[in-house]
Each structure stands twice: as structure tokens, then as C-alpha cells.
Backbone as CSV, one residue per row, in Angstrom:
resi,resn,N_x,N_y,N_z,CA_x,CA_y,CA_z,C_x,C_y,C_z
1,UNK,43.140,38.950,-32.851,44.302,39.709,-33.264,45.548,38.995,-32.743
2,UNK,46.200,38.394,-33.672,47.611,37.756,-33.235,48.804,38.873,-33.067
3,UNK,50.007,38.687,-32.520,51.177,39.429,-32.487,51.502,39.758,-33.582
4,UNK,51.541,40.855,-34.501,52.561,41.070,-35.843,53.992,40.101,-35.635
5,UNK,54.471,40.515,-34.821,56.143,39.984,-34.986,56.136,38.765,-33.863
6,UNK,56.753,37.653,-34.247,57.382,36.912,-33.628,58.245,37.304,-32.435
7,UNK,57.995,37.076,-31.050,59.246,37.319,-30.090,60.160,36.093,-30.187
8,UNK,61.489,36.943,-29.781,62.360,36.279,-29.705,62.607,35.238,-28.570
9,UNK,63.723,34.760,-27.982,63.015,33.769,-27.020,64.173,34.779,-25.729
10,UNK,64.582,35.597,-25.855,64.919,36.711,-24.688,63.918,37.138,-24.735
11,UNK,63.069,37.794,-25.512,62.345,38.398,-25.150,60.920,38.167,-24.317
12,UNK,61.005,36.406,-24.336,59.783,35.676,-24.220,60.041,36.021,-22.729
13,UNK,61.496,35.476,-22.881,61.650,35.055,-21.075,61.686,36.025,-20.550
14,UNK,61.979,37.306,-20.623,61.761,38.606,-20.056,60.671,39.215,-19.529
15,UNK,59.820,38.630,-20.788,58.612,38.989,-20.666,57.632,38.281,-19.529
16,UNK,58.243,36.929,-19.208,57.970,35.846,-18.479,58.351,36.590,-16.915
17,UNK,59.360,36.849,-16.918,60.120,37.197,-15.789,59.375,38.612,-15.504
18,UNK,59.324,39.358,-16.017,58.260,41.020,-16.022,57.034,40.435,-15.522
19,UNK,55.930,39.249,-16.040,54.583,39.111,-15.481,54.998,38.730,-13.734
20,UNK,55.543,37.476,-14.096,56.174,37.038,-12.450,56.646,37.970,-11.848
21,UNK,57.176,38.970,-12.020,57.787,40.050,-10.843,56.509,40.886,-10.645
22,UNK,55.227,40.879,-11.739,53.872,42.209,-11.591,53.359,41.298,-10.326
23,UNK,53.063,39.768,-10.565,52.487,38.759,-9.458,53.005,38.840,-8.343
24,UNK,54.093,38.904,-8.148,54.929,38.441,-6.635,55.043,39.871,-5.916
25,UNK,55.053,40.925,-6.802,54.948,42.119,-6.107,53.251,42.146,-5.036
26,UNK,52.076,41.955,-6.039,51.114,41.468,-5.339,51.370,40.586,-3.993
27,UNK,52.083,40.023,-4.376,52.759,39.082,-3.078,53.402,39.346,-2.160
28,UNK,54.210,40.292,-2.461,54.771,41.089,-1.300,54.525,42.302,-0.511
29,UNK,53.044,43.072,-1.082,52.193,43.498,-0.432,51.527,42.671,0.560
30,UNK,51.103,41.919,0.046,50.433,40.721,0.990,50.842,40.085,2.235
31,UNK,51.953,39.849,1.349,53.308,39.226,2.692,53.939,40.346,4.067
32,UNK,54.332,41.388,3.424,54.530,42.724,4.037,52.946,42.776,5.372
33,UNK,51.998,42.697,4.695,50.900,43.061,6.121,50.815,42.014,6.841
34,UNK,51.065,40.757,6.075,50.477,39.655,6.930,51.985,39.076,8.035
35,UNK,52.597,39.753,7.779,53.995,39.725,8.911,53.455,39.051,10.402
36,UNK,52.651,39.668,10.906,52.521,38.996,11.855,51.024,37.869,11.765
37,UNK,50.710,37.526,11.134,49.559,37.143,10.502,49.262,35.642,11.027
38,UNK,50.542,35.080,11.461,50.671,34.055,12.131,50.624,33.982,13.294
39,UNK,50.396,34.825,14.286,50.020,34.850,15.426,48.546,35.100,15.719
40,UNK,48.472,36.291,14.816,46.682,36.465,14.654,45.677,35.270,14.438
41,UNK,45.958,34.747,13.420,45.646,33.877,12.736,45.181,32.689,13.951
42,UNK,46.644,32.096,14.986,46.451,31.765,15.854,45.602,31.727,16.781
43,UNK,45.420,33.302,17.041,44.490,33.276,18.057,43.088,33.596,17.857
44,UNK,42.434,33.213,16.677,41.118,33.286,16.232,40.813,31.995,16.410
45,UNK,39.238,31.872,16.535,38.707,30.697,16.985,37.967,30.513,15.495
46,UNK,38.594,29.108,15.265,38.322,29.059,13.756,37.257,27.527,13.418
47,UNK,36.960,27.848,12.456,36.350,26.077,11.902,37.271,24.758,12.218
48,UNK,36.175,24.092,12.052,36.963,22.436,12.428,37.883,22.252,11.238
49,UNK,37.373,22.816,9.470,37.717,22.835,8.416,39.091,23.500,7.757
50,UNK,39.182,24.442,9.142,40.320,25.374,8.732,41.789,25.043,8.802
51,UNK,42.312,25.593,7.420,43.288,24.532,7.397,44.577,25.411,8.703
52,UNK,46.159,24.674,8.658,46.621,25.173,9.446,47.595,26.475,8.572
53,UNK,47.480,27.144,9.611,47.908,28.550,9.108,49.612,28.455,8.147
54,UNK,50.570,27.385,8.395,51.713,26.832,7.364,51.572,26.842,6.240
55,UNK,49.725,26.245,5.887,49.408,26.325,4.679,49.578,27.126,3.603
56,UNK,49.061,28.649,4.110,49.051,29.476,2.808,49.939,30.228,2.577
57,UNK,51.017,30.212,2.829,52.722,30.075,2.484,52.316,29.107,0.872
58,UNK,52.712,28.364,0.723,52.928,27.405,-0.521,51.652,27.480,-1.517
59,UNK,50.567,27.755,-0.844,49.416,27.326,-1.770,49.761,29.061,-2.535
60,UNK,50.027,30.220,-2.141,49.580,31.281,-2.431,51.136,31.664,-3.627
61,UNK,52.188,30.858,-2.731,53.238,30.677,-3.794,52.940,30.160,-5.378
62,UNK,52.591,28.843,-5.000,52.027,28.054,-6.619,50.935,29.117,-7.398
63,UNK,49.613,29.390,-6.589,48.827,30.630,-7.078,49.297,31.488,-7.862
64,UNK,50.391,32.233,-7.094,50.897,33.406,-7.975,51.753,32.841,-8.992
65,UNK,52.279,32.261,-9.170,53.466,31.495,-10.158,52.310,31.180,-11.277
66,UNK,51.550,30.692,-10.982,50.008,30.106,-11.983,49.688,31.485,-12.760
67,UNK,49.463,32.724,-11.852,48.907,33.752,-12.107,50.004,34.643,-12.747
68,UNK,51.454,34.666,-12.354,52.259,34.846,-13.321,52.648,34.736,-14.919
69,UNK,52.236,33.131,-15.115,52.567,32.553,-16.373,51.246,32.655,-17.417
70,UNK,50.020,32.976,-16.574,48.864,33.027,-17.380,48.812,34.369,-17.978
71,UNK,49.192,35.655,-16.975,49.103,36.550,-18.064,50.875,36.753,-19.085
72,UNK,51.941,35.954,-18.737,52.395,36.290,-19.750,51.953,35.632,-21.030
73,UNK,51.572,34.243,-21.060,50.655,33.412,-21.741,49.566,34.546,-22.783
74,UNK,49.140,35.420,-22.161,47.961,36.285,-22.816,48.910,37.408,-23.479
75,UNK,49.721,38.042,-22.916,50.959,38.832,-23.168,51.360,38.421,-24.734
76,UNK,52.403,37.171,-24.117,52.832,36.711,-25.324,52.163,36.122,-26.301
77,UNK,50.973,36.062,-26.436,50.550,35.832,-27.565,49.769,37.085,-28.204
78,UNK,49.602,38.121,-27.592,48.462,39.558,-28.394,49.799,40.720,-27.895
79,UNK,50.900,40.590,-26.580,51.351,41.653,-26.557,49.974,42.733,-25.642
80,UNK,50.806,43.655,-25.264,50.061,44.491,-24.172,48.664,45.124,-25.183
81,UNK,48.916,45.587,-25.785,47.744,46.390,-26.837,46.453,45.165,-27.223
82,UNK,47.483,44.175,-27.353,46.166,43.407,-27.729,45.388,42.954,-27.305
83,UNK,45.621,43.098,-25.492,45.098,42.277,-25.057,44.884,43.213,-23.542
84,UNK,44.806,44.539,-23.933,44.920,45.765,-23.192,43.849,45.045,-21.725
85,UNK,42.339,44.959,-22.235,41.587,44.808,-21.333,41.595,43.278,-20.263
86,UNK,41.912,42.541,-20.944,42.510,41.625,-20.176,43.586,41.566,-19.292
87,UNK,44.315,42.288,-19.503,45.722,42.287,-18.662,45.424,43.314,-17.575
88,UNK,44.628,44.803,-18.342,44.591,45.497,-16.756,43.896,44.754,-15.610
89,UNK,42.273,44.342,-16.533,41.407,43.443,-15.273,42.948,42.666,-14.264
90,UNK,43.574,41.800,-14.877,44.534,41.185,-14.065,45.160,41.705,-12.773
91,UNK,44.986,43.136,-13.503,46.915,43.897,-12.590,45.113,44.532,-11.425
92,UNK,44.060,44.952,-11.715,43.411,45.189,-10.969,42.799,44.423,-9.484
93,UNK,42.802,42.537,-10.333,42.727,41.501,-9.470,44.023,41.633,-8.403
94,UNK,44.819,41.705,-9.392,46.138,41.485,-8.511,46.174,42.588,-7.330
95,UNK,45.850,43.705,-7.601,45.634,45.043,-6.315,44.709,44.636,-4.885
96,UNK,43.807,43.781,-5.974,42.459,44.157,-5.114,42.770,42.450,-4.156
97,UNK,43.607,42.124,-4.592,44.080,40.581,-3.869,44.695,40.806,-2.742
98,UNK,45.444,42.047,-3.048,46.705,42.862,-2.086,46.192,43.333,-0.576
99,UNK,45.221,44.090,-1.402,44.229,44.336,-0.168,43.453,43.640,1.079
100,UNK,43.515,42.110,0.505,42.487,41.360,1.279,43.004,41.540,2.383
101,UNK,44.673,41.211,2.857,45.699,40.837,3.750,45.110,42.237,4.652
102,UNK,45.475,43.572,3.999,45.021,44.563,4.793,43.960,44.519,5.876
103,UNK,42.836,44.222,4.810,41.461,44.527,5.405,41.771,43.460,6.768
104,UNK,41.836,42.226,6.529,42.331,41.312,7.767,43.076,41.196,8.480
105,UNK,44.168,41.127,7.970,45.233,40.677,9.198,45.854,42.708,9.704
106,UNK,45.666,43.771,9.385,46.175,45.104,9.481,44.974,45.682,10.435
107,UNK,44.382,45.449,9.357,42.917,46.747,10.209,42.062,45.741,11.064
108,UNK,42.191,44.412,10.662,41.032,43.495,11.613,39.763,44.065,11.374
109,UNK,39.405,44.173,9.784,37.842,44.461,9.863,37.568,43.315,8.719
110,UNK,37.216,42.145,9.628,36.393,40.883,9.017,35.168,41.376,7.972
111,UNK,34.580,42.652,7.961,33.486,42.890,7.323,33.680,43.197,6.170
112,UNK,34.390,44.099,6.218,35.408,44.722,4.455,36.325,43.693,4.286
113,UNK,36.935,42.562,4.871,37.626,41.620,3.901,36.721,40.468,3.426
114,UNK,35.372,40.549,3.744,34.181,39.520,3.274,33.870,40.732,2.361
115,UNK,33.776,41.315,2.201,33.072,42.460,0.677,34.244,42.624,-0.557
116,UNK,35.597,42.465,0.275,36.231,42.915,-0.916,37.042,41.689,-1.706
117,UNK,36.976,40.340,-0.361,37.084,39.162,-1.163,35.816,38.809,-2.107
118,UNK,34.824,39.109,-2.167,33.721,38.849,-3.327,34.103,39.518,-4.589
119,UNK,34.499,40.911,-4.480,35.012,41.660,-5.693,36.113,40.874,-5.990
120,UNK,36.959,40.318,-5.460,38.334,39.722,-5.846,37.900,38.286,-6.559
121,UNK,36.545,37.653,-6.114,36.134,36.511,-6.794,35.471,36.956,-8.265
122,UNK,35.038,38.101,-8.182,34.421,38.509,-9.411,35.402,39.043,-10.393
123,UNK,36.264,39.822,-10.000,37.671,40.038,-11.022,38.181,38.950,-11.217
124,UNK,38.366,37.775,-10.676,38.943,36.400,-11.152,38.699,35.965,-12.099
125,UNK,36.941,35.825,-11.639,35.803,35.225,-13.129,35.723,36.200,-14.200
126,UNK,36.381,37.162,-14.191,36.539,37.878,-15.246,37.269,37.678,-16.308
127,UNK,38.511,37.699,-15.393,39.930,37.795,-15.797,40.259,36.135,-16.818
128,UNK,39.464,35.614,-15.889,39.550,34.187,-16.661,38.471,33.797,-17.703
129,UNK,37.473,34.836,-17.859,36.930,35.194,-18.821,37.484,35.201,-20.377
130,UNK,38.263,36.852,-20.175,38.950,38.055,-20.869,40.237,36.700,-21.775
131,UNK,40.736,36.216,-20.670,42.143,35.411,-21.188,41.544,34.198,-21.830
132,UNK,39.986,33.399,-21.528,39.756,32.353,-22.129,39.802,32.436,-23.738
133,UNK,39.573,34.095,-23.986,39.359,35.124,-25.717,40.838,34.842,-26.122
134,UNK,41.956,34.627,-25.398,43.027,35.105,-26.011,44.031,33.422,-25.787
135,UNK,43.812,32.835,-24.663,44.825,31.977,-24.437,43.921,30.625,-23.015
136,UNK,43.450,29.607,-23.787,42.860,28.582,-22.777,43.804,28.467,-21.690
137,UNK,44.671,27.757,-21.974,45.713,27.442,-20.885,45.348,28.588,-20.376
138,UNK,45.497,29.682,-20.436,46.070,31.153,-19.605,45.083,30.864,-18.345
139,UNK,43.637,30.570,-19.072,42.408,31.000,-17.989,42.338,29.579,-17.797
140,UNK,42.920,28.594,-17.687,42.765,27.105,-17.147,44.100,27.603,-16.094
141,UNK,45.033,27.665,-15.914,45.868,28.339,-14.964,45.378,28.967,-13.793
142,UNK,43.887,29.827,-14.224,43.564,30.644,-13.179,42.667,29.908,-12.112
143,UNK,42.276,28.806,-12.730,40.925,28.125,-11.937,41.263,28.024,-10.602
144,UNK,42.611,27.092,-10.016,42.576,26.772,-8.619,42.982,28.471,-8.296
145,UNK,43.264,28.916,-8.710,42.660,30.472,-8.074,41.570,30.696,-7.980
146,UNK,40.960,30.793,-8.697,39.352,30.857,-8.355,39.061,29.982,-7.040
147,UNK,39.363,28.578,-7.333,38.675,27.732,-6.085,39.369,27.892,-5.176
148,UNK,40.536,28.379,-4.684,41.144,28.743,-3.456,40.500,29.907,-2.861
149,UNK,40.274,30.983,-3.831,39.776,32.163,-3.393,38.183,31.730,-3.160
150,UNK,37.569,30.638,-3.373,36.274,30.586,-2.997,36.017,29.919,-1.800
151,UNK,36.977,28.772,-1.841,37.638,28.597,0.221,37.640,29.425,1.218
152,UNK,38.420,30.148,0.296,39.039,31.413,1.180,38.058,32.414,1.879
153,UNK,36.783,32.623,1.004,35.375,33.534,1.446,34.687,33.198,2.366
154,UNK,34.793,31.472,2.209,33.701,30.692,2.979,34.600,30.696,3.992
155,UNK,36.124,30.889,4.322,37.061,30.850,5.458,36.677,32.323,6.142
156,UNK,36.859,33.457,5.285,36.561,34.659,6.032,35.241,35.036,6.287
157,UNK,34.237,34.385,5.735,33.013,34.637,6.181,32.698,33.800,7.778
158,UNK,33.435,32.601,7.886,33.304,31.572,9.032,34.142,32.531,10.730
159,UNK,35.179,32.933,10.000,35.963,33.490,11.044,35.859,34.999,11.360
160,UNK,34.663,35.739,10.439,34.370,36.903,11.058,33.017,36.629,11.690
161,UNK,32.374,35.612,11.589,31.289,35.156,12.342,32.002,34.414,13.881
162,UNK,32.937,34.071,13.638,33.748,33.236,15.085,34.547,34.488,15.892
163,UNK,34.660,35.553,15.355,35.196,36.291,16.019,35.038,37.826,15.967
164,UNK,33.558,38.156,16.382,33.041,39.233,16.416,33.394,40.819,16.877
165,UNK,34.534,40.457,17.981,34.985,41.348,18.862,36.381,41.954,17.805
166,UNK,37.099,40.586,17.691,38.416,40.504,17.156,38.493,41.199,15.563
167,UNK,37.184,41.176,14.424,36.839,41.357,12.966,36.187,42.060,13.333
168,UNK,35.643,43.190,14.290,34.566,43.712,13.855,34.940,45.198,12.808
């Protein structure tokens, strides 16, 4: 099902600017818990592999910007109706992404942010599923999401095993 009407190119970019503000809000949930996240972070005894905590500042920036443009990408080409089930899975990834920060760096329970980063890997492979139906690029956009977030498991699975007292 293509768009009936042609958008205009305000409307593109609006529409552009609306996905990027649904993403970065995700982001600023995230950002909001993980406030002190850099000290925590610090004082966990981590893998030889683990990168340094500066890192996911920028990587999670590009991520969301990726994850921004892919669903307007799906957007603008079917519009919300058309592409209903694809876009919520998204805004659901995007919640359940929100959360990870919680479960870890807020509540410090390493156990529920290893359970609910797996659901967040499985809404990914979804999502990049749903959008491969509507827009390649969209779900080629999502991949180093996927593979960051699959780092990221094997990171929180390593550091709730390194720090039993601290994640439990």
C-alpha cells in the first residue's frame, strides 16, 4: 500500500523532525536516569572488553538519529495507517529501550536489565522485520542497532556476573 497523496517537502521535513523528536525523547528518558551513570559505571568491575564509559554518549546519539530517520523513512512512504504495525512495534522498542537505563543504572537490578535487554533485542528484530515490508533502507538503518544492542547484552550479562552485590 503506497501513500495516496504525495507529501510536500514541509511536510516531509516535519515529519522528519516529529520521528527524531519520538527517538530522542526515548533518549532523554535514558539520559534523565543515567545522570549519574558515570560514576556507577565507574565503579563496577568490568571486562577487559568493556569499552570506556565516554563511549555511549555518541554511539547512542548516531543510534537514535539512525532510528529516527528509519521510521520516518517507513512513515513517509505508507504514512501512519499504513504502516500502523510497524511504527507502534518501533515506539514500543523505543519504551522498552528507555527502560534498560532504569533497570541498571536507577534500581541496580542487573537481573531485569539482562531480561528486558533480550525483549529489546527481539523488538529490534522485529521492527526491522515490519520496516524491511515497507522501506529497506529503513530496516538497513536499524542493524548497528541491533549489533550494538547485542554488545550491549553480552556487556550486561558480563557485569551482572562481575558484580553480584552491586546488580543484584
Amino acid at each position: 500500500m503506497n501513500r495516496p497523496v504525495p507529501l510536500s517537502t514541509s511536510a516531509q521535513a516535519l515529519g522528519l523532525l516529529g520521528w527524531l523528536l519520538v527517538s530522542f525523547a526515548a533518549a532523554a528518558a535514558g539520559a534523565f536516569a543515567s545522570a549519574s551513570a558515570g560514576a556507577f559505571y565507574g565503579g563496577l568491575a568490568r571486562p577487559a572488553w568493556a569499552p570506556p564509559g565516554w563511549l555511549f554518549g555518541p554511539v547512542w546519539s548516531v543510534l537514535y538519529t539512525c532510528m529516527g530517520i528509519a521510521a520516518w523513512l517507513v512513515w513517509r512512504a505508507r504514512g501512519f495507517a499504513g504502516a500502523r504495525s510497524a511504527l507502534l512495534v518501533f515506539i514500543v522498542q523505543l519504551v522498552v529501550n528507555a527502560l534498560w537505563t532504569w533497570f541498571f543504572f536507577v534500581w541496580h537490578r542487573g537481573g531485569l536489565a539482562l531480561a528486558e535487554i533480550g525483549l529489546l533485542w527481539v523488538l529490534i528484530l522485529a521492527t526491522i522485520v515490519l520496516f524491511w515490508r515497507v522501506s529497506k533502507p529503513a530496516a538497513a538503518l536499524l542493524v548497528p542497532y541491533l549489533v550494538w544492542v547485542s554488545f550491549a547484552s553480552a556487556l550486561t550479562l558480563s557485569l551482572w556476573r562481575l558484580n553480584p552485590v552491586l546488580l543484584g
